[in-house]
C-alpha positions in Angstrom: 144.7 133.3 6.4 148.3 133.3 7.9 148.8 134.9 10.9 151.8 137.5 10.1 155.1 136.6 8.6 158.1 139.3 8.3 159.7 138.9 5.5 162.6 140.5 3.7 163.3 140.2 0.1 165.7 141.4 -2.4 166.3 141.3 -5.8 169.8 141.1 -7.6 171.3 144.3 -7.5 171.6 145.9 -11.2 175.0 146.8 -12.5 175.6 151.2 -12.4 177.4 150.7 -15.2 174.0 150.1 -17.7 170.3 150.8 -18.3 167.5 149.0 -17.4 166.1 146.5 -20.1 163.3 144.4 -20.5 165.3 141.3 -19.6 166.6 142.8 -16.1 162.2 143.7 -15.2 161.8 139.9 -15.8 163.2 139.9 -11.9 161.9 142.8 -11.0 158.7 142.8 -11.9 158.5 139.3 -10.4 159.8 140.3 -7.3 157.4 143.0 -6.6 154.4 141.1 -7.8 155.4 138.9 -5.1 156.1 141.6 -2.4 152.7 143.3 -3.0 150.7 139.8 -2.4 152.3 139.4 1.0 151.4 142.8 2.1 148.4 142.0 0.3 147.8 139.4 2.7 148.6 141.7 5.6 152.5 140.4 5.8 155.5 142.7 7.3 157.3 142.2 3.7 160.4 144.0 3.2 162.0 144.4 0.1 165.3 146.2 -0.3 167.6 146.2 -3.3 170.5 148.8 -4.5 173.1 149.6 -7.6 175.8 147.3 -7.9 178.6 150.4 -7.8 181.9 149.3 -7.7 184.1 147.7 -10.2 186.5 148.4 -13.2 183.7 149.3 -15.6 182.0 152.3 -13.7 185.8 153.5 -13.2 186.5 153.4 -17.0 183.4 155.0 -17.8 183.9 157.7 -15.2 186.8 158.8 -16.8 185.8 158.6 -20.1 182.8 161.4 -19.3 185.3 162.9 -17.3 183.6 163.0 -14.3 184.0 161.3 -10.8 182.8 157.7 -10.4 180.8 158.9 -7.5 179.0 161.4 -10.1 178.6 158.6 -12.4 176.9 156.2 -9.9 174.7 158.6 -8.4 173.3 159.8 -11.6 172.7 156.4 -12.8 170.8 155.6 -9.4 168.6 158.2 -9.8 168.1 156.5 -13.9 167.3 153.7 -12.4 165.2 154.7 -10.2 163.0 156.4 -12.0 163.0 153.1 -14.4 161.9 150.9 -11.6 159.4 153.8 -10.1 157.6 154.2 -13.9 157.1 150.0 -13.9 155.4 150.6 -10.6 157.9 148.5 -9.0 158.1 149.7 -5.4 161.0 148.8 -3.5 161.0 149.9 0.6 164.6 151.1 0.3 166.3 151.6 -3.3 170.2 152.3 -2.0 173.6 152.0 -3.0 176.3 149.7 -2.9 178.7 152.7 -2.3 177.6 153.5 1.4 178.9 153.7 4.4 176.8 151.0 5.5 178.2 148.1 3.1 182.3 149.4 3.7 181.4 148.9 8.0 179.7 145.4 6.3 182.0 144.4 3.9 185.3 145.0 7.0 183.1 142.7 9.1 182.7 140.3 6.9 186.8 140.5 6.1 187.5 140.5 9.4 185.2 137.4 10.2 187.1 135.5 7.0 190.2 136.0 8.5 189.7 135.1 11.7 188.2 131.8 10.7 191.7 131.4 9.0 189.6 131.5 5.7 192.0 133.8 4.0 195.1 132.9 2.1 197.3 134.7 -0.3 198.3 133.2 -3.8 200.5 134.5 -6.5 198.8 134.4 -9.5 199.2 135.1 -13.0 196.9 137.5 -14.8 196.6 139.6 -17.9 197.5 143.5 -17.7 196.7 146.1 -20.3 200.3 148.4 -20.4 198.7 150.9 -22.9 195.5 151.1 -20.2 198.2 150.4 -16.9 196.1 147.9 -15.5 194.9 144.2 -14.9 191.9 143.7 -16.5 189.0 141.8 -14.9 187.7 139.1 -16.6 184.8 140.5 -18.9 187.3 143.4 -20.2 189.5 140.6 -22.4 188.2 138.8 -25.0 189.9 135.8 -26.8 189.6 132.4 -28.8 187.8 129.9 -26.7 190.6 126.8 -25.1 188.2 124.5 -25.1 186.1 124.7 -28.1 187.8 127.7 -30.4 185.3 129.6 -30.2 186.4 133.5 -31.3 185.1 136.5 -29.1 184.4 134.7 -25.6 185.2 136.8 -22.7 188.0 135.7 -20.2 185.5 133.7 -17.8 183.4 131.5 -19.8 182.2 130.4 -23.4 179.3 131.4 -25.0 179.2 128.5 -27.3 180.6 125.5 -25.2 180.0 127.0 -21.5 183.2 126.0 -20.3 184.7 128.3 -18.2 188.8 129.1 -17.9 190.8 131.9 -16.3 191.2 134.7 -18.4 195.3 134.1 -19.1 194.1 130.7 -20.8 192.1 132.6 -23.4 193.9 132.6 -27.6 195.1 135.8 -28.6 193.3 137.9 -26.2 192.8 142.0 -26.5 191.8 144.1 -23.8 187.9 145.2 -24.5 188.5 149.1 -24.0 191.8 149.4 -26.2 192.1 146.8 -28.6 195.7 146.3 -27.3 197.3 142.9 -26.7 197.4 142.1 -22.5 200.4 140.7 -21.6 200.9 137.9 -18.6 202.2 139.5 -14.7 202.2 137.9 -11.7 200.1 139.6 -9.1 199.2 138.3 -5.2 195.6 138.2 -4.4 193.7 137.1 -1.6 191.4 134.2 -1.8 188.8 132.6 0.5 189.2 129.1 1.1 185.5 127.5 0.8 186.4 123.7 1.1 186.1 124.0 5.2 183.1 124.5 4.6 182.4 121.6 1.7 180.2 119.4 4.4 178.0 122.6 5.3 177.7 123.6 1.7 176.6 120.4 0.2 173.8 120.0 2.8 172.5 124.0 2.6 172.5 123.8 -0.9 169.8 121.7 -1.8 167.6 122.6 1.4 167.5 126.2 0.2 167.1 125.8 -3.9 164.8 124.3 -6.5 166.5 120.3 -7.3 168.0 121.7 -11.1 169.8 124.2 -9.2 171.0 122.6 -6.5 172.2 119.3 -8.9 174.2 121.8 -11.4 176.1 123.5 -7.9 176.6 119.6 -6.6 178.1 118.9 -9.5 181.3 120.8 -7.5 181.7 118.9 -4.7 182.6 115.9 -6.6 185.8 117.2 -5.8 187.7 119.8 -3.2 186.0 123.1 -3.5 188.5 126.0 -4.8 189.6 129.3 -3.1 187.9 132.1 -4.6 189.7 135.2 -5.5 188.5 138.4 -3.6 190.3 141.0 -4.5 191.2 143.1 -7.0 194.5 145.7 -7.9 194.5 149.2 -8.2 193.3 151.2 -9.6 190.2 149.9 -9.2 186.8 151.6 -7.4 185.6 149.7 -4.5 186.1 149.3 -0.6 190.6 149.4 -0.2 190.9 146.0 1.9 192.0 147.2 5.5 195.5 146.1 6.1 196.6 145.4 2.2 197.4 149.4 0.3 196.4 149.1 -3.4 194.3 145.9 -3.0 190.1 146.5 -3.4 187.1 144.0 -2.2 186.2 142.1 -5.9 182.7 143.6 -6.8 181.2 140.1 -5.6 182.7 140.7 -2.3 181.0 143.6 -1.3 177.3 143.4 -4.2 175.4 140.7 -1.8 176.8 142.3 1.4 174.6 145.3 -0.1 171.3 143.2 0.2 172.3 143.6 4.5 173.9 147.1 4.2 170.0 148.3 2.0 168.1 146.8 4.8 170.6 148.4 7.7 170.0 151.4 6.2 165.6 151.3 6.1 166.0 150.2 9.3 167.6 153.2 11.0 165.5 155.2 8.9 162.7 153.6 9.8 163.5 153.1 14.1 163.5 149.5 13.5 166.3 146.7 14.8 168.4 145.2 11.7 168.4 141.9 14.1 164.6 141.6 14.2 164.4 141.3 10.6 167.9 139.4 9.3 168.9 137.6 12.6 165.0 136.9 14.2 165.0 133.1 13.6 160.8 133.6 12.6 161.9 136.5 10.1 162.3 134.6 6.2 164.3 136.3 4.1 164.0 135.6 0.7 166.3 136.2 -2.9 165.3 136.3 -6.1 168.0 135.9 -8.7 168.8 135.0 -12.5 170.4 131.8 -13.3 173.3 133.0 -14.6 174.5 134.7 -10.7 173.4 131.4 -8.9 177.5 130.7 -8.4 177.9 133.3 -6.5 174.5 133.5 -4.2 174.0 129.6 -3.5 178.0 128.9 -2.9 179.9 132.1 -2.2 177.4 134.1 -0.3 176.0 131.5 2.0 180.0 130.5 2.7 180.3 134.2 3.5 177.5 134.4 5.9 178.2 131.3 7.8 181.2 132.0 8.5 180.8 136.1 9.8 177.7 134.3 11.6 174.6 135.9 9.7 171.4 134.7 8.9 171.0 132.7 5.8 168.6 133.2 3.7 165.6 130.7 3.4 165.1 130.6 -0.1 166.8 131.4 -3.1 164.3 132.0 -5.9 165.6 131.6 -9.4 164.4 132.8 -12.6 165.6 131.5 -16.5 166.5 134.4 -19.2 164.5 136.4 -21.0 164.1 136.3 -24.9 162.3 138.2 -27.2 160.1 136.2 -30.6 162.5 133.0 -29.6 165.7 134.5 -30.0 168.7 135.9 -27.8 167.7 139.7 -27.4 169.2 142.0 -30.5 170.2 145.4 -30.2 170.7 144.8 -34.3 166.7 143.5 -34.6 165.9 145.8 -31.7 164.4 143.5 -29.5 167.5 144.7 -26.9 164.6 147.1 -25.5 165.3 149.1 -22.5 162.8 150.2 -19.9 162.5 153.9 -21.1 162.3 153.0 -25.0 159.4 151.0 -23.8 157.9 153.4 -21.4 158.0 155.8 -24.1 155.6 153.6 -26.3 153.6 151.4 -23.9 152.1 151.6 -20.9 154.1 149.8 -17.8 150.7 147.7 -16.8 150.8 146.1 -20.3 154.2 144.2 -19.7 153.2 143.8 -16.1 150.5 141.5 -17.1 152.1 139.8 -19.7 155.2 139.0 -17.3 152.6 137.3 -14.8 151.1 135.4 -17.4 153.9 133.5 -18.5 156.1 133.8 -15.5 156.1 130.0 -13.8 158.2 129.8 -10.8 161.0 127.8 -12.5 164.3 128.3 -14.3 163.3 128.0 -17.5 163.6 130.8 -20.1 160.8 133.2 -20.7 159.9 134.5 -24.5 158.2 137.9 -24.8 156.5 137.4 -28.1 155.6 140.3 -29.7 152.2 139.5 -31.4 151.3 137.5 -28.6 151.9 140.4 -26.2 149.2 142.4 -27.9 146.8 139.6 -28.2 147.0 138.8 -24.6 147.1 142.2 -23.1 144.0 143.8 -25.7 142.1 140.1 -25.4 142.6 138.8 -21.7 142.8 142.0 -19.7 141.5 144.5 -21.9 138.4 142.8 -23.3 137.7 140.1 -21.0 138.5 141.7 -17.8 138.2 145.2 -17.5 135.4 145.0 -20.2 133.6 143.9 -17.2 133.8 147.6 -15.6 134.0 149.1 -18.6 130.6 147.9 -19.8 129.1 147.6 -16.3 129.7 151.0 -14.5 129.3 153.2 -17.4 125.4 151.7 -18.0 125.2 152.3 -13.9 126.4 155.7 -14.2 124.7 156.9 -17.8 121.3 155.1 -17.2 121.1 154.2 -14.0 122.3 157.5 -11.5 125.4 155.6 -10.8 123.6 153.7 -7.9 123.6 149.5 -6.7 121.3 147.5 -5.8 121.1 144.5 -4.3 122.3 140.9 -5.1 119.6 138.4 -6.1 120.3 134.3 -5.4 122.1 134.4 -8.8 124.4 137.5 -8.2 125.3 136.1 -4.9 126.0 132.6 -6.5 128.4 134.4 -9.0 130.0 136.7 -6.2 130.6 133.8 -4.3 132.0 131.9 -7.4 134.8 134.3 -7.8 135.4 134.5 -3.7 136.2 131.1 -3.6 139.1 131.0 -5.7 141.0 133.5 -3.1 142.6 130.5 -1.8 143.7 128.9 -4.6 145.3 132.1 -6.4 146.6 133.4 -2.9 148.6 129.6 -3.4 149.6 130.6 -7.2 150.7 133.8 -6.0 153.0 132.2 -3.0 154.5 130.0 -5.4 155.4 132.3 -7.6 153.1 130.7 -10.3 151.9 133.8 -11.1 150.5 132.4 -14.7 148.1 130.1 -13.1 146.5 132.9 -11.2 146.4 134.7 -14.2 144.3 131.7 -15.6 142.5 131.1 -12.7 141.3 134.6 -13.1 140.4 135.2 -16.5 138.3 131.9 -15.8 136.4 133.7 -13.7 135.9 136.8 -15.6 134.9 134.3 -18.3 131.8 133.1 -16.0 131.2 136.7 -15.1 131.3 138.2 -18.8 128.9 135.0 -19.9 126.7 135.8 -17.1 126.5 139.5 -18.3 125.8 138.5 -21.5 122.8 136.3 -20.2 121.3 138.5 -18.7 121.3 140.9 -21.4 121.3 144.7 -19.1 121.3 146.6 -22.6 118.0 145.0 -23.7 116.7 145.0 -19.9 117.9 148.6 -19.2 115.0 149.9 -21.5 112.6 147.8 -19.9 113.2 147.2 -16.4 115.6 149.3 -15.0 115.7 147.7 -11.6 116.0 144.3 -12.7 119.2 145.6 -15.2 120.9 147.1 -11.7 120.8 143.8 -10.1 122.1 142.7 -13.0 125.4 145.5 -13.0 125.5 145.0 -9.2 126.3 141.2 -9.0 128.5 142.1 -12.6 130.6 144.8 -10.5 131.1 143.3 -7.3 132.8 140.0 -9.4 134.7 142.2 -11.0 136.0 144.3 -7.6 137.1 141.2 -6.5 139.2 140.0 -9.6 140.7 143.7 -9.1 141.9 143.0 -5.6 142.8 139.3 -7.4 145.2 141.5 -9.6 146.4 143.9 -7.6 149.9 142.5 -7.3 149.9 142.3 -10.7 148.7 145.9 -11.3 148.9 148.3 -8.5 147.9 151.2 -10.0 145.2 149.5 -12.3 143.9 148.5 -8.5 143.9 152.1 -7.1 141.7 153.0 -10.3 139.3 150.1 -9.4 139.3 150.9 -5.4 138.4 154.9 -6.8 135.5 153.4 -8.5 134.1 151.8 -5.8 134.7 154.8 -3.2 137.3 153.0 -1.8 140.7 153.8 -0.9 142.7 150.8 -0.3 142.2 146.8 0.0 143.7 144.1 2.0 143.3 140.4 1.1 140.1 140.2 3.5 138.4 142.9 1.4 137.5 140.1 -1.1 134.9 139.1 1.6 132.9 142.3 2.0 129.9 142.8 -0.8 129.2 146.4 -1.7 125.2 147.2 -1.9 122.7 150.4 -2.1 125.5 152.5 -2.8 127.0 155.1 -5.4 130.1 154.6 -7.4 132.4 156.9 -7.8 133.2 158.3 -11.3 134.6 155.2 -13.9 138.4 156.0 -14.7 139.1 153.9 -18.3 141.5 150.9 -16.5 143.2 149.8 -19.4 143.3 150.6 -23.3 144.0 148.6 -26.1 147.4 148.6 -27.7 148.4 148.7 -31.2 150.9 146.8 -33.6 151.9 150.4 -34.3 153.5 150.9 -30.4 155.0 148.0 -30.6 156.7 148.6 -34.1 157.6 152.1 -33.0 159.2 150.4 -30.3 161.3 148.0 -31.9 162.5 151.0 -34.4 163.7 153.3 -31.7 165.5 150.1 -30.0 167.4 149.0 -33.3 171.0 149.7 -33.9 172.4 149.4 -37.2 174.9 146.2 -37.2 178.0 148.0 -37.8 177.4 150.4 -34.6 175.9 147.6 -32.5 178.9 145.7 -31.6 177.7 141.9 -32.3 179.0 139.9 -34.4 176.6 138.8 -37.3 176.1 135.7 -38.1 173.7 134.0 -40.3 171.2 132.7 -38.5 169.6 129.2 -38.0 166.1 130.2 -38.2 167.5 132.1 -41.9 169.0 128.7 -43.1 165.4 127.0 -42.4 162.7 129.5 -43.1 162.6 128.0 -46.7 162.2 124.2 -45.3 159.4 122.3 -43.8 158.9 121.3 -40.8 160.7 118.6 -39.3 158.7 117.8 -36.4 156.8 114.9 -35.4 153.3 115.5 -34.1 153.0 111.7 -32.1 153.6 109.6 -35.3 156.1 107.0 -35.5 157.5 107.8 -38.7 157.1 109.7 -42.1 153.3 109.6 -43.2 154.0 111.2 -47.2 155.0 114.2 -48.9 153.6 117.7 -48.8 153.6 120.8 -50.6 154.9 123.6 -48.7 152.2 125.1 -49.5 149.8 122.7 -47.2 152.5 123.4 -44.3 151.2 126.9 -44.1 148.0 126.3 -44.1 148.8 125.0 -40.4 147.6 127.8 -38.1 150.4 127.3 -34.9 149.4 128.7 -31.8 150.8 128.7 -28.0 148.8 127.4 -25.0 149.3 127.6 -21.8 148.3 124.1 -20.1 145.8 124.6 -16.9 145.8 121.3 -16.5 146.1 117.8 -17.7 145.3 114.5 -16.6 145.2 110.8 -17.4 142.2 109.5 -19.3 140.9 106.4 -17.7 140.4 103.6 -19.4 143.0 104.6 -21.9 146.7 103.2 -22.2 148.0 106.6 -24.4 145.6 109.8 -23.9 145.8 112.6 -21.7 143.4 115.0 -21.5 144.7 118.3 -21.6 142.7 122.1 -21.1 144.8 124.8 -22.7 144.5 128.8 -22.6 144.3 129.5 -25.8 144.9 133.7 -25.2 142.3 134.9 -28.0 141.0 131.7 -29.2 139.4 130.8 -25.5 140.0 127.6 -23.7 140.9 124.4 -25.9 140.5 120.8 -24.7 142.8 118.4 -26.6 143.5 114.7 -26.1 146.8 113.6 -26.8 148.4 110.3 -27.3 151.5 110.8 -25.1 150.8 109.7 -21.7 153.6 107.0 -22.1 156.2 110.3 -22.0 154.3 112.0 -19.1 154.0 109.2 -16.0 153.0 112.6 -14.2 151.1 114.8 -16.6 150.6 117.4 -13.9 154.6 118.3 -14.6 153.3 120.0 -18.1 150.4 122.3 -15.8 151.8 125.6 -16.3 154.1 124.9 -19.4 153.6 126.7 -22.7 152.9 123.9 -25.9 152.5 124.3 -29.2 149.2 123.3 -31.2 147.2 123.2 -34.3 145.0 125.8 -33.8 142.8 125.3 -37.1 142.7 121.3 -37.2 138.8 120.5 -37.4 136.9 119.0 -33.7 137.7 115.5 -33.8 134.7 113.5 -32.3 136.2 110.5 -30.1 134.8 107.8 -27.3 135.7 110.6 -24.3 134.7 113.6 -25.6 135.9 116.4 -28.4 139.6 117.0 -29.5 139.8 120.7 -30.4 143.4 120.4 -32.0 146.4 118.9 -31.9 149.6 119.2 -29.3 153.0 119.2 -31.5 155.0 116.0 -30.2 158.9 115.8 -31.2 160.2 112.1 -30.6 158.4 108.9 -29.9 156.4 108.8 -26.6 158.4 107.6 -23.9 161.5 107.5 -26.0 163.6 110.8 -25.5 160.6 113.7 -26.8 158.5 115.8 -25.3 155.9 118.6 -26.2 157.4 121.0 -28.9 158.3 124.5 -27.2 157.0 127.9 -28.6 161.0 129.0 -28.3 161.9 125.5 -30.1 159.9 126.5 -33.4 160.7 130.1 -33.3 164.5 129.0 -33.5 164.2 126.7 -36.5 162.1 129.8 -37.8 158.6 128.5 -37.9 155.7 130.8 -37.2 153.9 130.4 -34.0 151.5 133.1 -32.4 
């Protein structure tokens, strides 16, 4: 094991001005997960986050409740605590963007710009709302697209063609909270100049991101790097610049500065030095962050810090967006869900679980599919993990006074089976691919449930009761140690566990201790099954009626092609012959998550791949695709589509047990056919 690393880590802060969702825990949730396995491994980890507090928005709001935006964002901290405390999320130090700590920050930083001669002041045009008396920040004016046409953008960027503009070059804008018509008025802002430090950018950028991220920001310095606008015109809620009456720090001046000011703050609190954690050159410091703020935390921020002479951080972690059965989430569909309509039907661990086993380390969008949520959760970690305590200690304790034994040779070889994965998921868990521990570990509650069922302990209990507690011992112990496997995943599922085994708390070393000749305590039901029913209570409480929901309805592309067939190619050059609809959906389409695949030898086309099929087990499928995958081990990880119900194909290297969906001829453009790609041309898939 390491020796120990301090660490601090942060999470984007959310927005006061909102609830939590489902979409926001994707980060959240991944974040902690993370957090716990480092103290897990015995790690100082840190991990500090806050409300985003300042803006136009919460200022609006405030007066529309008629209360004081100080009111408004201390209630919503303690919302949002409460959110985050109910998803077991455990942050060290939960604070606020509106502290004394981040105005002392947020001068220093200033202060800092300036002196660099990093400051300049332009005159600039901007819209202002005469009916609200104000200039309206970019995402309170919507227009017509200039680049594309596109109606209803917001007065950044396009929804439809991604281009982004200033907000004065939008068609026929209207300002969000009147419906009034803006007009144009000059206005002098401060901006901070971030092409001195082009050369420093362009080589800290790809040293502290993942290559996709760090080629879209590159894309930038093609050319001189703009001045970025930091300030804003009363009235406006925020940090008054010192020096410049009526003039505020923009919201993005002052939201990452809260990542030092949250950690300033647990440090005082906590008698430790703010420059042993964020200034020690052996501290890490580590963000994780959606890919729609990576602008402002792999360009702005790291310009910020350099140049008031902070730390940077080491890594910035980025995660894609979340969507719900393949689609955008819907308040309309209600698949918009927030974290207390969820809470109020599920339990937290349920999505905790399901997060790690699809969350990949990458950028790339997750799906939270509905029936496959409750096939995972009541299959995987219902009855194929905890089963394994479930049906274990409660024979121990009914038939058997609750007592172990002692390990025989083939306990001990199955104890030891599951000990020496630690390593390999304690690397899954550092990488942040939290699915492939997930796999690795129902793998090895596969080996333990088969070895259960071997050996048969309800038969044996009747007839030889010591022989059925070596049986539950070897059983138990396998399973403690897939707890303390999961225990990032599900802290409180853990605690239940430890309770069971008269324990009261675990480190990663406790994997290596065997418990023998001892009670248990009393069993505590882990996890329960969860019904269609929750979830489609769920989704009825989240769903707003179109007219009060605010989006714009559109006919949909998955409407338009629910009454066509399939165009996709499964690894055939061309059209084979007509078929009935009819035969089409007799095709039983299922996701898999690929543990691993591999080059057959001897073979110019197949790989070999082994998929987690959820439910339906593990699947091994060969595939004629190798020429599009040089380097199959790039799909290890990924979710594919297959034909779950095609018949075992006997062939020269072993049994085919389905069929990977192929889009495109291999080597020519395609690739393996995404769950998200079939749900949007509204195809069934589980």
């Amino acid at each position: 094991m390491d020796e120990q690393r301090k660490i601090v880590v942060t999470s984007a802060l959310p927005y006061a001005n909102g609830d939590i969702h489902l979409g926001h825990l994707v980060e959240y949730i991944q974040t902690d997960i993370w957090v716990r396995f480092q103290k897990l491994r015995g790690h100082d980890c840190v991990y500090v986050c806050a409300d985003d507090t300042h803006g136009t928005p919460i200022m609006i709001r405030a007066r529309r409740e008629g209360i004081s935006p100080e009111e408004l964002v201390e209630h919503t901290h303690a919302i949002h605590l409460k959110d985050f405390t109910d998803f077991q999320i455990a942050f060290d130090n939960y604070y606020s963007t509106n502290s004394p700590e981040n105005r002392q920050l947020s001068e220093l930083f200033y202060e800092a710009m300036k002196k660099s001669g990093g400051i300049t002041r332009k005159t600039t045009p901007q819209l202002y709302c005469e009916h609200c008396q104000m200039f309206l920040p970019d995402r309170f004016v919507k227009g017509i697209c200039p680049k594309c046409g596109a109606e209803g953008q917001y007065g950044d960027s396009c929804d439809r063609c991604g281009a982004t503009y200033a907000a004065e070059e939008l068609g026929a804008p209207i300002c969000t909270t009147c419906g009034g018509t803006p007009v144009v008025r000059d206005s002098e802002h401060l901006y901070f100049e971030l092409e001195p430090q082009h050369d420093y950018l362009e080589k800290w950028i790809p040293a502290h991101t993942t290559s996709d991220v760090s080629n879209k920001l590159l894309e930038w310095f093609k050319e001189p790097l703009r001045g970025w606008c930091i300030s804003r015109s009363a009235p406006y809620f925020g940090f008054e610049i010192p020096g410049d009456p009526d003039k505020y720090f923009y919201v993005w001046v002052d939201a990452p500065i809260g990542y030092l000011a949250s950690l300033a703050n647990w440090c005082a609190a906590h008698g430790k030095s703010f420059d042993d954690y964020w200034q020690n050159p052996k501290a890490e410091r580590y963000h994780f962050i959606g890919k729609d703020i990576i602008r402002f935390h792999c360009l702005f921020w790291p310009g910020m810090l350099h140049t008031a002479g902070f730390a940077q951080p080491d890594k910035i972690f980025v995660h894609g967006f979340l969507t719900v059965n393949g689609e955008k989430m819907s308040k309309s569909k209600g698949t918009f869900i927030n974290a207390r309509t969820y809470l109020d039907n599920l339990p937290p661990e349920a999505l905790r679980y399901y997060y790690a086993a699809k969350l990949g380390g990458s950028t790339d969008d997750m799906d939270l599919n509905l029936t496959d949520f409750v096939q995972r959760v009541n299959s995987d970690l219902v009855g194929k993990i905890t089963n394994i305590a479930s049906r274990g200690a409660q024979m121990l304790q009914k038939k058997l006074s609750g007592r172990l034994g002692a390990l025989d040779a083939e306990g001990a070889e199955l104890v030891a089976e599951c000990r020496a994965a630690a390593e390999t998921i304690a690397g899954f868990y550092e990488e942040r691919r939290f699915n492939m521990a997930v796999v690795e570990i129902c793998r090895l509650a596969d080996a333990v449930n088969a070895y259960f069922d071997r050996k048969e302990p309800w038969k044996t209990v009747k007839t030889d009761s010591e022989a059925t507690r070596v049986t539950l011992t070897a059983a138990l112990n396998a399973f403690r140690i897939l707890a303390i496997y999961l225990q990032p995943v599900l802290p409180v599922y853990a605690e239940k566990a430890m309770k069971l085994f008269g324990e009261t708390s675990w480190t990663w070393k406790s994997i290596a201790t065997t418990l023998e000749n001892r009670s248990l305590g009393d069993y505590e039901y882990l996890a329960s099954r969860i019904d269609v029913g929750q979830v489609e209570a769920m989704v009825a409480a989240a769903t707003v009626k179109p007219a009060d929901s605010g989006e714009v309805q559109h006919e949909s592309r998955a409407s338009k092609n629910k009454a066509k067939s399939a165009a996709v190619a499964v690894a055939a050059p061309g059209i084979k012959g007509e078929i009935a609809f009819a035969d089409f959906e007799k095709i039983d389409l299922r996701v898999g998550l690929v543990k691993s695949c591999e080059i057959v030898p001897k073979s110019a086309k197949l790989l070999k791949f082994v998929i987690d099929a959820g439910a339906l087990g593990e699947r091994t499928i060969f595939s004629g695709i190798r020429a599009a995958y040089p380097d199959p081990s790039a799909l290890v990880g990924k979710e594919v589509v297959f034909v779950a119900n095609l018949a075992p194909r006997k062939m020269s290297v072993g049994v085919s047990e389905g069929m990977i969906l192929y889009a495109g001829e291999p080597g020519s453009g395609g690739g393996v056919v995404s769950p998200m790609a079939l749900a949007g041309a509204g195809i069934p898939v589980c």
